[in-house]
C-alpha positions in Angstrom: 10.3 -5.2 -13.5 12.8 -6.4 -11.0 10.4 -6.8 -8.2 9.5 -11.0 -6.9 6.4 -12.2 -7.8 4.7 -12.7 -4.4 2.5 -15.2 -3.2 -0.7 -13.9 -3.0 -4.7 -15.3 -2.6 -7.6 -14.1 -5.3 -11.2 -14.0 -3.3 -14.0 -12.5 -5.2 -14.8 -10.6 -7.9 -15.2 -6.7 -8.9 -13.1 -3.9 -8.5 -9.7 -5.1 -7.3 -8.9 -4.3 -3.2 -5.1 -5.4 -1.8 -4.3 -6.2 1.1 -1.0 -5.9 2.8 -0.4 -7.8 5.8 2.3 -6.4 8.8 5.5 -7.4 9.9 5.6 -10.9 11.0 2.0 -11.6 9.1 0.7 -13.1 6.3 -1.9 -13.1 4.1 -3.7 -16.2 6.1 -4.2 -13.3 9.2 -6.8 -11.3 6.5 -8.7 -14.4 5.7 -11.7 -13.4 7.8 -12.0 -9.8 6.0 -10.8 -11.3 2.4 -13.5 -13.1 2.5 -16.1 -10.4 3.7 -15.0 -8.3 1.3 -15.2 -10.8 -1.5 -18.8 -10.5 -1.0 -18.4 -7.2 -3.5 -14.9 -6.7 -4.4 -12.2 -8.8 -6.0 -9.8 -9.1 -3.3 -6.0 -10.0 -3.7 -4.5 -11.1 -0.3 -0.8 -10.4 -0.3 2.2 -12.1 1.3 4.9 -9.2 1.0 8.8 -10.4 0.3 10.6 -12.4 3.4 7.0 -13.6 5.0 4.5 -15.8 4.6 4.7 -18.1 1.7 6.7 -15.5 -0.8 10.2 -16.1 -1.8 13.2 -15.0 0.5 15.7 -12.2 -0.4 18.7 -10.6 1.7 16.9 -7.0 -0.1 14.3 -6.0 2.0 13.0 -2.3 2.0 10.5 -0.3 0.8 11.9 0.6 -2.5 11.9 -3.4 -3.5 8.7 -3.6 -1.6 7.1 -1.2 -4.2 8.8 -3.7 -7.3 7.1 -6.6 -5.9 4.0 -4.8 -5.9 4.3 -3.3 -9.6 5.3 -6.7 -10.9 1.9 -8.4 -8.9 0.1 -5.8 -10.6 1.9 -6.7 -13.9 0.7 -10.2 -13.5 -2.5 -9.9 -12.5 -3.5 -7.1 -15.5 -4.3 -4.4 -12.7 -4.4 -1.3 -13.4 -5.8 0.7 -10.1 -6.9 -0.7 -7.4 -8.2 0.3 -3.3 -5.4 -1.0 -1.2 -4.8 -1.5 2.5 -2.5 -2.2 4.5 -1.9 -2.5 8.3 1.4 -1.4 10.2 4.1 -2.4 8.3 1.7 -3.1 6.0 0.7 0.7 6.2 3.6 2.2 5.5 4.4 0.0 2.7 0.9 1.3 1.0 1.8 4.6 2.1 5.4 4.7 -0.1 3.3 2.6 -3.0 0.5 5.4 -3.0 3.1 8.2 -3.2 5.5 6.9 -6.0 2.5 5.3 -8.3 -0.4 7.2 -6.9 -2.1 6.4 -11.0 -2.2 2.7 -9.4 -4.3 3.3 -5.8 -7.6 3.8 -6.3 -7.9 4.6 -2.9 -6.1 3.9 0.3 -6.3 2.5 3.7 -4.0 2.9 6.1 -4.5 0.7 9.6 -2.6 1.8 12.9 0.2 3.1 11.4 1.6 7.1 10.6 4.4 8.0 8.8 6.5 9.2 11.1 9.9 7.0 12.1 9.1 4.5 14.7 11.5 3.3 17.5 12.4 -0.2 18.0 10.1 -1.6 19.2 10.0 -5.5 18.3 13.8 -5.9 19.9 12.4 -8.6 22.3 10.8 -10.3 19.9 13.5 -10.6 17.3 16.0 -11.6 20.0 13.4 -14.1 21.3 12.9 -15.7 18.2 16.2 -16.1 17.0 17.8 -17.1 20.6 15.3 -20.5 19.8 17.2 -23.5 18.4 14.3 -25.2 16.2 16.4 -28.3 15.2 16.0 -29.0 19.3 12.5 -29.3 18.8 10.0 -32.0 17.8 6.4 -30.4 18.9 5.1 -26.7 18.6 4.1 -26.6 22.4 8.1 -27.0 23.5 9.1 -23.9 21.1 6.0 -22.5 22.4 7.6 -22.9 26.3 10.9 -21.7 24.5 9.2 -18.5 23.4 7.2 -17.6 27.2 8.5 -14.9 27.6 6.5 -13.4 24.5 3.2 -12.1 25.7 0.4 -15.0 25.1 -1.6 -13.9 22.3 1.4 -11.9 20.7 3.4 -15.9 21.0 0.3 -17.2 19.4 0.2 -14.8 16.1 4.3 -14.9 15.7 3.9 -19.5 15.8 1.1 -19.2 12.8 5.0 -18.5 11.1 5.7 -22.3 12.5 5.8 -24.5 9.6 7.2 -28.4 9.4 9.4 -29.5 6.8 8.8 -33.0 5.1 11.9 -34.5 7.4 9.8 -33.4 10.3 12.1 -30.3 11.2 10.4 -27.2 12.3 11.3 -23.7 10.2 10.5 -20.1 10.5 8.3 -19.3 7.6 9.4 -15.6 7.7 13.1 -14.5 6.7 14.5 -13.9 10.1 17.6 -13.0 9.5 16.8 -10.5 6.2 14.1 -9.0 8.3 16.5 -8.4 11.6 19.3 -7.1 9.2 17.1 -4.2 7.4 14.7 -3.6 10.4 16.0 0.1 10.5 15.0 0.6 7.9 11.3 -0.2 8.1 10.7 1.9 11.1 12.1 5.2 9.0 10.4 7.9 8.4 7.8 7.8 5.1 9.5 10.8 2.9 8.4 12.2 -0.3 8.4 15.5 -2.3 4.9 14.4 -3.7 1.3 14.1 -2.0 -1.1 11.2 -2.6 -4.6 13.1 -3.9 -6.7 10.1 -3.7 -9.4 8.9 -1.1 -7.8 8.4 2.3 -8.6 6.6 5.9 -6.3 6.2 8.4 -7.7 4.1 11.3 -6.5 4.4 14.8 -6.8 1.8 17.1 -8.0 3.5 20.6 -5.9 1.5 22.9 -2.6 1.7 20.6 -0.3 4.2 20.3 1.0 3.3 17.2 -0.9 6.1 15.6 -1.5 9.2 17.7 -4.3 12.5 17.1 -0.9 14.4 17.2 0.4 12.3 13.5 -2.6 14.3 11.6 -0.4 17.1 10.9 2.4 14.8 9.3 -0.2 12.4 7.5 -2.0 15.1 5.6 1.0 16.5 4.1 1.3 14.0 2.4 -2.3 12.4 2.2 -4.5 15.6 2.7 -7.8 14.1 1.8 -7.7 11.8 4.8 -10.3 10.9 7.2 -9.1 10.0 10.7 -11.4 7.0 11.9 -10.6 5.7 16.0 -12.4 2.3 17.0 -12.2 2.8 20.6 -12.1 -0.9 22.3 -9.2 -1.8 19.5 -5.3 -2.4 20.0 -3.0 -2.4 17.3 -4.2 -5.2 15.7 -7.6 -3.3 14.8 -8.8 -6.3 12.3 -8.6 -8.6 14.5 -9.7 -7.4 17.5 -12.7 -5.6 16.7 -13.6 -6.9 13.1 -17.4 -6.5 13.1 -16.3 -2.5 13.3 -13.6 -2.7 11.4 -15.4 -4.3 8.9 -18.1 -1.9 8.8 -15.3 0.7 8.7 -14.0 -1.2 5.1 -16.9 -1.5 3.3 -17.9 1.6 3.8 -14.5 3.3 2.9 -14.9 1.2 -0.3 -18.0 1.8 -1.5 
């Protein structure tokens, strides 16, 4: 395999769920659900490549994306399991489900289609980078640094905020790598093969990340998908309604 082994978090036991965070996440931003699920399932919490608490690479795209994941399956003795992932996230378990559909059980696919995407995390990126962390010595000034972010978007992106031993502040993510291929993680999810397995897609009602309009595209390549909306949700459909979201998972599962 030439995929990295990722960092990743085992909750549970039973038959094996994975979870695949989006861009700028981590596994920690599942914890709530990992654990819910755990209740029935084995759950494996993922850090993907360039995030979280996973090694850094210049490579990042799907294709290696897909390594990492066979060689986690590798070392954990998996042989199929449910997976779901959110935006980023989504795609990522779209492209898995398509080139080793023998290894998703199932799949669940939050706020995301597989259609190409514009940029639309420029400000952020720019934002990010334009800070000089080595000027800083408490997370409130790179918070001020970074006001111009949207509050509760500011709040999720400094969970990346990690101290070093010397007391410098770093980025936990890969910045730079991400920036450099983000192009390509907005393109288009292609494939001359269709994923037969179990399928949800779930739409969050005040996003437009996923529209009613995608249908068409998803089920040419996942036609046994069920289109789910939870209404009073944004993008971030886990976390901001996760009593229904929850409901949604366990029952997709079981």
């Amino acid at each position: 395999m030439g995929g990295m082994l990722l960092n990743y978090r085992l909750y549970g036991e039973g038959l094996p769920v994975v979870i695949l965070h989006g861009l700028f996440g981590m596994l920690d931003n599942w914890n709530t659900h990992s654990k819910l699920l755990a209740e029935t399932y084995m759950v494996i919490a993922v850090d993907l490549r360039n995030h979280g608490n996973s090694p850094h690479s210049e490579e990042f795209s799907y294709e290696v994306m897909i390594e990492d994941l066979c060689t986690l399956y590798e070392h954990l003795g998996l042989g199929q399991a449910a997976v779901i992932g959110h935006s980023m996230g989504g795609k990522l378990a779209m492209h898995f489900a398509l080139a080793h559909p023998e290894k998703v059980e199932r799949l669940m696919v939050v706020d995301i289609a597989p259609r190409a995407y514009p940029a639309l995390h420029t400000d952020i990126f720019e934002a990010l980078m334009s800070v000089d962390l080595s000027k800083h010595t408490s997370r409130s000034s790179i918070s001020e640094a970074l006001a111009r972010i949207e509050p509760s978007v500011r709040n999720f992106l400094l969970k990346n905020l990690a101290r070093a031993d010397s007391g410098r502040f770093y980025w936990k993510m890969n910045l730079p790598a991400i920036f450099a291929n983000y192009e390509a993680i907005n393109a288009a999810v292609r494939s001359d093969r269709q994923y037969l397995g179990k399928t949800m897609f779930v739409k969050g009602g005040r996003s437009s990340y996923l529209l009613d309009e995608d249908l068409t595209g998803i089920l040419k390549l996942f036609p046994h998908t069920e289109l789910v909306t939870v209404p009073r949700a944004g993008h971030w459909v886990h976390a901001e309604a996760p009593e229904e979201f929850s409901r949604l998972a366990r029952s997709f599962l079981s």
